[in-house]
C-alpha positions as CSV (number, residue, x, y, z in Angstrom):
1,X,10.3,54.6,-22.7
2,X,8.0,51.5,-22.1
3,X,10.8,49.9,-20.2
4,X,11.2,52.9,-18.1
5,X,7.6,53.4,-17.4
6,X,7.2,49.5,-16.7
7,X,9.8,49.7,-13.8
8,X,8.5,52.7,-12.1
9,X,5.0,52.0,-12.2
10,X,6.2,48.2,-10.5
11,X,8.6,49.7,-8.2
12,X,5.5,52.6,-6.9
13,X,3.0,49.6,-7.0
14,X,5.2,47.7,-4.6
15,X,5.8,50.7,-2.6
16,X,1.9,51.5,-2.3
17,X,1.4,48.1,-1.1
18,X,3.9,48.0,1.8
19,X,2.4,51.5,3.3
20,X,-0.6,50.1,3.9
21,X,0.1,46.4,4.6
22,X,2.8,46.9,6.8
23,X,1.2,48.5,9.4
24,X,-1.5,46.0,9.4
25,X,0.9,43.4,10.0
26,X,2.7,45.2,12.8
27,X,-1.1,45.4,14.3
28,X,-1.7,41.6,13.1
29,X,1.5,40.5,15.3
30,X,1.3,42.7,18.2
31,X,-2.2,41.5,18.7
32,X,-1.3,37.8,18.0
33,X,1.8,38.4,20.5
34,X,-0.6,40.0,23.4
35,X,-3.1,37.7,23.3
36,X,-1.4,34.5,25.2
37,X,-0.7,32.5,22.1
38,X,1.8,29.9,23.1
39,X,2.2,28.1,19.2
40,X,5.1,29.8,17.3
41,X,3.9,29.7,14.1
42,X,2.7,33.1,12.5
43,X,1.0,32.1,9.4
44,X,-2.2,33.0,11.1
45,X,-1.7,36.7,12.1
46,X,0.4,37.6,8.5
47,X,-3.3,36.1,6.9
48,X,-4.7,38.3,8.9
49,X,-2.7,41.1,8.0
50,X,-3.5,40.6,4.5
51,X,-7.4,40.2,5.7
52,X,-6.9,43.9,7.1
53,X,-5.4,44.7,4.4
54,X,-7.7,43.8,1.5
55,X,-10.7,44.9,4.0
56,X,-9.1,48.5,3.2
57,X,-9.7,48.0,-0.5
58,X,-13.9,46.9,0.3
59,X,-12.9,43.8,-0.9
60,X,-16.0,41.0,0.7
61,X,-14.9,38.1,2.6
62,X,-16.9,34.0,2.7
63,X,-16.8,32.5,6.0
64,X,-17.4,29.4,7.2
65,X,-18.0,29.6,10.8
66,X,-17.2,27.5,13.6
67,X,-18.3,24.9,15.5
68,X,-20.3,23.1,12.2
69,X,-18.7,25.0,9.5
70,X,-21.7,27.4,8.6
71,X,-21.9,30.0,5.9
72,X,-21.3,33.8,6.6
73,X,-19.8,36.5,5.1
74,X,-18.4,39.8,5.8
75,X,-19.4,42.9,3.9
76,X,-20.0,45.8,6.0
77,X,-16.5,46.8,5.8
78,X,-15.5,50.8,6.8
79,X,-15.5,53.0,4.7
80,X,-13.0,55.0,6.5
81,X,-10.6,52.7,5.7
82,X,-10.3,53.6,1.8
83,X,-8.4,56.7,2.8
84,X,-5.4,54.8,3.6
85,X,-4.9,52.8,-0.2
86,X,-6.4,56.3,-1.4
87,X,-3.2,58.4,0.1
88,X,-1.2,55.5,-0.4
89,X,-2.2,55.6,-4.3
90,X,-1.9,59.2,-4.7
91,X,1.9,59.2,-3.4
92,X,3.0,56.3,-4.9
93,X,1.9,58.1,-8.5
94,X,3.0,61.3,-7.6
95,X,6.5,59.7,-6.7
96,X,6.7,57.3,-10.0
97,X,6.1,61.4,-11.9
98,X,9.2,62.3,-10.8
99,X,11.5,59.2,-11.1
100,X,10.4,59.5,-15.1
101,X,12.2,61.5,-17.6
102,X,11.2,64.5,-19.0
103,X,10.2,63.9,-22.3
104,X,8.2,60.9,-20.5
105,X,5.5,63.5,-18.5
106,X,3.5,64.5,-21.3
107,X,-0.3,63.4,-21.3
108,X,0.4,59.6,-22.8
109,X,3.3,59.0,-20.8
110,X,1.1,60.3,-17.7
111,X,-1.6,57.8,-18.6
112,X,0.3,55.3,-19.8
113,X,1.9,55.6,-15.5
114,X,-1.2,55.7,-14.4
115,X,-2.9,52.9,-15.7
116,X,0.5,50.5,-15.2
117,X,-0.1,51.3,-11.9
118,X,-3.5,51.0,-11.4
119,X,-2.8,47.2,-13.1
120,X,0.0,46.1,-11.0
121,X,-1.5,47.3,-8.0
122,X,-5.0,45.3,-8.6
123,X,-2.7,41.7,-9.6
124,X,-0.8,42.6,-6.4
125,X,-3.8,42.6,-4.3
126,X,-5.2,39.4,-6.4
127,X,-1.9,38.3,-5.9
128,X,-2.6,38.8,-1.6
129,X,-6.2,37.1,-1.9
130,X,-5.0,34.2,-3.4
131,X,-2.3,33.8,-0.9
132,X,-4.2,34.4,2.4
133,X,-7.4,32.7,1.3
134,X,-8.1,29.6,4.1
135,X,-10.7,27.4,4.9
136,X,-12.8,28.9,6.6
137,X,-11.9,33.2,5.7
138,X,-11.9,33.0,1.8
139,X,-12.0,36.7,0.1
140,X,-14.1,36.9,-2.9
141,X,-11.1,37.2,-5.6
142,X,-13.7,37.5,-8.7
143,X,-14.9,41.4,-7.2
144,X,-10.6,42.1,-6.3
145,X,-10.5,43.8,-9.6
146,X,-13.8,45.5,-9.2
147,X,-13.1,47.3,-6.0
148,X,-9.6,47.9,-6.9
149,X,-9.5,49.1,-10.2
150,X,-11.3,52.4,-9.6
151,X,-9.7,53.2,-6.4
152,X,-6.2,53.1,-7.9
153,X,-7.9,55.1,-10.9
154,X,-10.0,57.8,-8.7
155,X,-7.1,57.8,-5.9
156,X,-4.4,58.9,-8.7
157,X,-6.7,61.0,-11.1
158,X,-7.0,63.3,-8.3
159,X,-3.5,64.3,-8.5
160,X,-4.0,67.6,-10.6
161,X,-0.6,68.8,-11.4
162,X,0.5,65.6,-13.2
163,X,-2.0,65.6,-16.5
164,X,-5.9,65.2,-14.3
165,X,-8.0,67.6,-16.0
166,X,-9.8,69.8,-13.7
167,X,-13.3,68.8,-12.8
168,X,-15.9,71.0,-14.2
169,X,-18.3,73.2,-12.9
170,X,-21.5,70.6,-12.8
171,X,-18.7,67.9,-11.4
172,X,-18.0,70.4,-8.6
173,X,-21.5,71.5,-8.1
174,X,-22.4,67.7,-7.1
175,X,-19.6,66.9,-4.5
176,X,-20.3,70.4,-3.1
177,X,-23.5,69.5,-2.5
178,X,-22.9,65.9,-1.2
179,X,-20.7,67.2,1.5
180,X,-23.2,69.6,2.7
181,X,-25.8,66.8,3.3
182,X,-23.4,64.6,4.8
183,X,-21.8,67.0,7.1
184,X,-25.3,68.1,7.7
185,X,-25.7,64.0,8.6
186,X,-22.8,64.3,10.5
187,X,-23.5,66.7,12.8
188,X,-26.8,64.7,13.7
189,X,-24.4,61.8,14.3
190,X,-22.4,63.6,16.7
191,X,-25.2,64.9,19.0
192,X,-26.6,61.4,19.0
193,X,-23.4,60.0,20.0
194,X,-22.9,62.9,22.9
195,X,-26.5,62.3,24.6
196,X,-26.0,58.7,24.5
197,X,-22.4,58.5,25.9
198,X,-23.6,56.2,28.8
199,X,-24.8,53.6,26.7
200,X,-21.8,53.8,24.3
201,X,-20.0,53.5,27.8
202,X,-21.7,50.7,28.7
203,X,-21.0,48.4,25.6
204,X,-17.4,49.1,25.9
205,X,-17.4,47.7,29.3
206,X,-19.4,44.8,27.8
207,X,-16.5,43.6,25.5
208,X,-14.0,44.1,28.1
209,X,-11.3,45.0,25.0
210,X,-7.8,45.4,27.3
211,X,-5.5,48.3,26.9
212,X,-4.3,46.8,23.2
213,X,-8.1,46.0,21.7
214,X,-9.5,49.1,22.9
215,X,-7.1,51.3,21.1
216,X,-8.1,49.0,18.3
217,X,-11.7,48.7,19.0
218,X,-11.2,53.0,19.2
219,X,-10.0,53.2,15.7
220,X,-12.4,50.8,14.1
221,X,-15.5,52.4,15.4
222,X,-13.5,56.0,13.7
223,X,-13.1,54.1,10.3
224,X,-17.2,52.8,10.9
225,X,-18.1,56.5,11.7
226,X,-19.0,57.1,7.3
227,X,-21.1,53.9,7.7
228,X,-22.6,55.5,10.5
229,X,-23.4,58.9,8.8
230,X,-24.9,57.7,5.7
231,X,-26.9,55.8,8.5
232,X,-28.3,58.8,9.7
233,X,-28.6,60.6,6.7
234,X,-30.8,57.6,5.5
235,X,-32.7,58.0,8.9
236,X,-33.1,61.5,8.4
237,X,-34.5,61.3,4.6
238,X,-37.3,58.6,5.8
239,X,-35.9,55.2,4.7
240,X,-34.0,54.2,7.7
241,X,-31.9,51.4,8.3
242,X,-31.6,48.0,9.8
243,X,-29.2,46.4,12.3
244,X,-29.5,42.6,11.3
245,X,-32.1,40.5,10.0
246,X,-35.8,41.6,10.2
247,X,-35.2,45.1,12.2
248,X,-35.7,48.6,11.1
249,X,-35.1,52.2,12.2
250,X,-36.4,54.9,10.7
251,X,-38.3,57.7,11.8
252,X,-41.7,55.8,11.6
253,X,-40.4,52.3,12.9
254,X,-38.5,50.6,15.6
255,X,-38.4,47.1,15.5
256,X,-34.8,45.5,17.1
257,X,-34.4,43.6,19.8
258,X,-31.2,43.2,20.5
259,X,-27.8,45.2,19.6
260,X,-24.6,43.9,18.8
261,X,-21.9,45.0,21.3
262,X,-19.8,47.6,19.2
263,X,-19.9,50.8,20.6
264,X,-20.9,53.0,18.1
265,X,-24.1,51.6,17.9
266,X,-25.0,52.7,21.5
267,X,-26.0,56.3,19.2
268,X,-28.8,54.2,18.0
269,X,-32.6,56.0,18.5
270,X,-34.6,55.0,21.3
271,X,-37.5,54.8,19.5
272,X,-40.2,56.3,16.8
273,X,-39.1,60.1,16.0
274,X,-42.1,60.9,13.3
275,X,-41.7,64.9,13.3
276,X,-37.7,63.6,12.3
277,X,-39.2,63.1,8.6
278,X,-39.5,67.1,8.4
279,X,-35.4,66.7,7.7
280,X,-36.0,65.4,4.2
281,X,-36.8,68.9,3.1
282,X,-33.2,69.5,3.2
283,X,-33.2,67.3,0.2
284,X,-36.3,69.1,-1.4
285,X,-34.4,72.3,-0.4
286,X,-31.5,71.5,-2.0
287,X,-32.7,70.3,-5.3
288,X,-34.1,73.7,-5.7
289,X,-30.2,75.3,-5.0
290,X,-28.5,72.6,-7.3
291,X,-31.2,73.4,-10.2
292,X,-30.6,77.2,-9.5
293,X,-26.7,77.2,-9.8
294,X,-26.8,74.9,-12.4
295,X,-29.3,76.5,-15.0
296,X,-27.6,79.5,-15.2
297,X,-25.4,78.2,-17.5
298,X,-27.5,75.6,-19.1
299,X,-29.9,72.8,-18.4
300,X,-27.0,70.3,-19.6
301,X,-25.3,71.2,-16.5
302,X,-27.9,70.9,-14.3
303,X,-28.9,66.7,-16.0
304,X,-24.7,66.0,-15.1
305,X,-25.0,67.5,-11.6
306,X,-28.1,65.6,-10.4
307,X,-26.4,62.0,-12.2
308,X,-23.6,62.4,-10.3
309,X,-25.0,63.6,-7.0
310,X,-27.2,60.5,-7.7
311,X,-24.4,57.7,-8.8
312,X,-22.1,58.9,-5.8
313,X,-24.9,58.4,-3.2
314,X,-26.3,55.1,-4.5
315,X,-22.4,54.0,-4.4
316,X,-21.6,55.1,-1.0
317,X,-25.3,53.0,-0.1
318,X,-24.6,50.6,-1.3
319,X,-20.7,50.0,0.2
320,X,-21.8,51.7,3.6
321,X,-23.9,48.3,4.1
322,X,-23.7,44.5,3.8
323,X,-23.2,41.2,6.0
324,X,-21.8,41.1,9.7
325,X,-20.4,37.5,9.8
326,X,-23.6,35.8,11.0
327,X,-27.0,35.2,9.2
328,X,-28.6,37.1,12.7
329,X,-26.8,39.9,11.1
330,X,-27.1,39.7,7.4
331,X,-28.4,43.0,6.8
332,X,-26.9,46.2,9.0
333,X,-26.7,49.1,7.3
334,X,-28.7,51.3,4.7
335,X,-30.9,49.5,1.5
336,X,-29.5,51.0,-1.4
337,X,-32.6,50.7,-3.4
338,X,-34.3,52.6,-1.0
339,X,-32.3,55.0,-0.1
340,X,-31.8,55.9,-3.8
341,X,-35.4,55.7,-4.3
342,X,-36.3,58.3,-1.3
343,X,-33.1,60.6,-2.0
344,X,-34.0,60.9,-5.9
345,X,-37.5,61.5,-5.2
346,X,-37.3,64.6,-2.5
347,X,-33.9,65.6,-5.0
348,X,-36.6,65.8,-8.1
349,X,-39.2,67.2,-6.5
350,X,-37.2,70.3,-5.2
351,X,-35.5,71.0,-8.8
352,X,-39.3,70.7,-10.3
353,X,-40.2,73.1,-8.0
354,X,-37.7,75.6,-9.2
355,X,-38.4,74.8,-12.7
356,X,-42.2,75.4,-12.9
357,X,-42.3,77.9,-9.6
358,X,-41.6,80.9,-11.6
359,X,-44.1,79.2,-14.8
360,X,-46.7,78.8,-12.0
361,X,-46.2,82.6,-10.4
362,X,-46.6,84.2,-13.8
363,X,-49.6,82.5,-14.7
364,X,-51.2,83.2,-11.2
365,X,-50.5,86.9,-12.3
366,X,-52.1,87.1,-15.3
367,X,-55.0,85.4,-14.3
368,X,-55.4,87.9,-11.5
369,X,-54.7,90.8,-14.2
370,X,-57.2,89.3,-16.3
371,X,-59.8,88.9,-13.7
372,X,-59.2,92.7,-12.4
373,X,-60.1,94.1,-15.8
């Protein structure tokens, strides 16, 4: 049975590799191919495949930078992009279920899959790290593990006819709730983006792309569009966000002088929005509904809901931002501490509200009772 389970789980690993690192090596070579390079040797774009490729997994990049060799780094990757080792994942374990006998798909032979997988996978990609790693574009191999571990784990724990239990009801409650803000985020996003089409327009014209690197350029600023809504959402809440070193923009400040040229940042705000903050009360709001649904089982539920809804949105902080390549640019994105601090706070304050609103009501009647008679 080991044996067996050994294979599969290589063969699927393998498999879950190639769909995703293929096509970034077709991009890698069509790019290197239309860009004039004379030299015949394509070490450089397969390294860059495999950069593309690890940059799917959120794995952080050290750069030395030309002309004097100085430090950077990259770690504001997309978080679009983990959809693709996500599906990827999911198939690949979904696949390795049914090329395994039948007395091998009970619950330990499930697990036993999954987590052969999920270890393959992650030496694979250490494996690609390694490989690709140059003098000046080095990927941080001691965080490989971190980032890819729970992705394979998440990415094939989802699959729900092959042993996942289902989630429960607090479990369900939370990511119900996150996608409401973050649509809600969204939305914002997207009216931003319309009424400002002719600066977004402008940029693009800026960096000149071509036909090739402005279908490219398209689908990067797609996979940047979750960076971009917890962005806003952190705009909307009152914290903000920065677009390099020693800006801010939030609802109460504007300080940047400059933009990078990438379009998606021509949705940026203009300038101080203070009536803006009056958003956070969808926050407040929906502390209140998450404490409602919850309680009516128990308060239990209600303590699991609000850690989730909590650890998921200090996570997706926390990889929404980082480093663009340069010092000038070493912080774009959302601070994590803040925008956990802001998001707890209004969150809190709302489910107190429901809990000592109807305390509060009651005693206000009695005293009025008492003050009758």
């Amino acid at each position: 049975m080991l044996q067996r389970v050994l294979w599969v789980s290589l063969t699927q690993a393998l498999r879950c590799v190639a769909l995703v690192l293929l096509p970034c090596a077709f991009i890698s070579l069509l790019a290197w191919a239309t860009a004039g390079n004379t030299a015949g040797n394509t070490i450089d774009p397969m390294r860059a495949a495999g950069w593309m490729w690890l940059a799917t997994h959120h794995i952080p990049f050290d750069l030395l930078l030309p002309p004097g060799g100085k430090a950077g780094a990259l770690s504001f990757l997309p978080l679009g992009a983990l959809l693709f080792p996500f599906l990827a994942l999911r198939s690949g374990f979904i696949r390795a279920v049914y090329q395994l006998d039948e007395s091998q798909r009970d619950v330990r032979g499930l697990r036993l899959t999954r987590s052969m997988i999920a270890i393959f996978y992650t030496a694979i990609t250490a494996l690609i790290a390694w490989v690709t790693a140059s003098t000046s574009v080095k990927p941080v191999l001691v965080l490989v593990p971190v980032a890819t571990l729970p992705i394979s784990w998440i990415a094939m724990s989802t699959v729900r006819n092959f042993g996942a239990r289902n989630w429960n009801f607090s479990i369900q409650v939370a990511l119900r709730f996150i996608a409401v803000v973050t649509g809600i985020a969204s939305l914002v996003l997207a009216v931003a983006i319309f009424a400002q089409q002719s600066t977004i327009r402008d940029l693009t014209i800026v960096l000149q792309p071509g036909w090739l690197g402005g279908i490219l350029l398209f689908f990067v600023g797609v996979l940047y569009i979750p960076n971009a809504i917890l962005a806003t959402l952190s705009y909307l809440i009152g914290p903000g966000f920065a677009v390099g070193s020693d800006t801010s923009l939030s609802a109460m400040t504007h300080q940047i002088a400059q933009i990078p040229a990438l379009p998606l940042l021509g949705a940026l705000p203009t300038g101080r929005h203070p009536l803006i903050l009056l958003s956070a009360i969808g926050i407040f709001v929906g502390g209140i509904a998450v404490y409602l649904i919850t309680t009516r089982r128990n308060f239990r539920t209600f303590a699991l809901s609000s850690a989730v809804i909590f650890v998921v949105m200090a996570l997706l902080a926390f990889l929404s931002s980082g480093q663009l390549i340069t010092e000038v640019l070493a912080t774009v994105g959302v601070s994590t501490w803040k925008f956990t601090l802001f998001f707890v706070v209004e969150f809190c304050l709302g489910s107190a509200l429901a809990w000592f609103g109807p305390w509060l009501v009651s005693r206000i009647r009695s005293n009025s009772k008492v003050a009758q008679l």
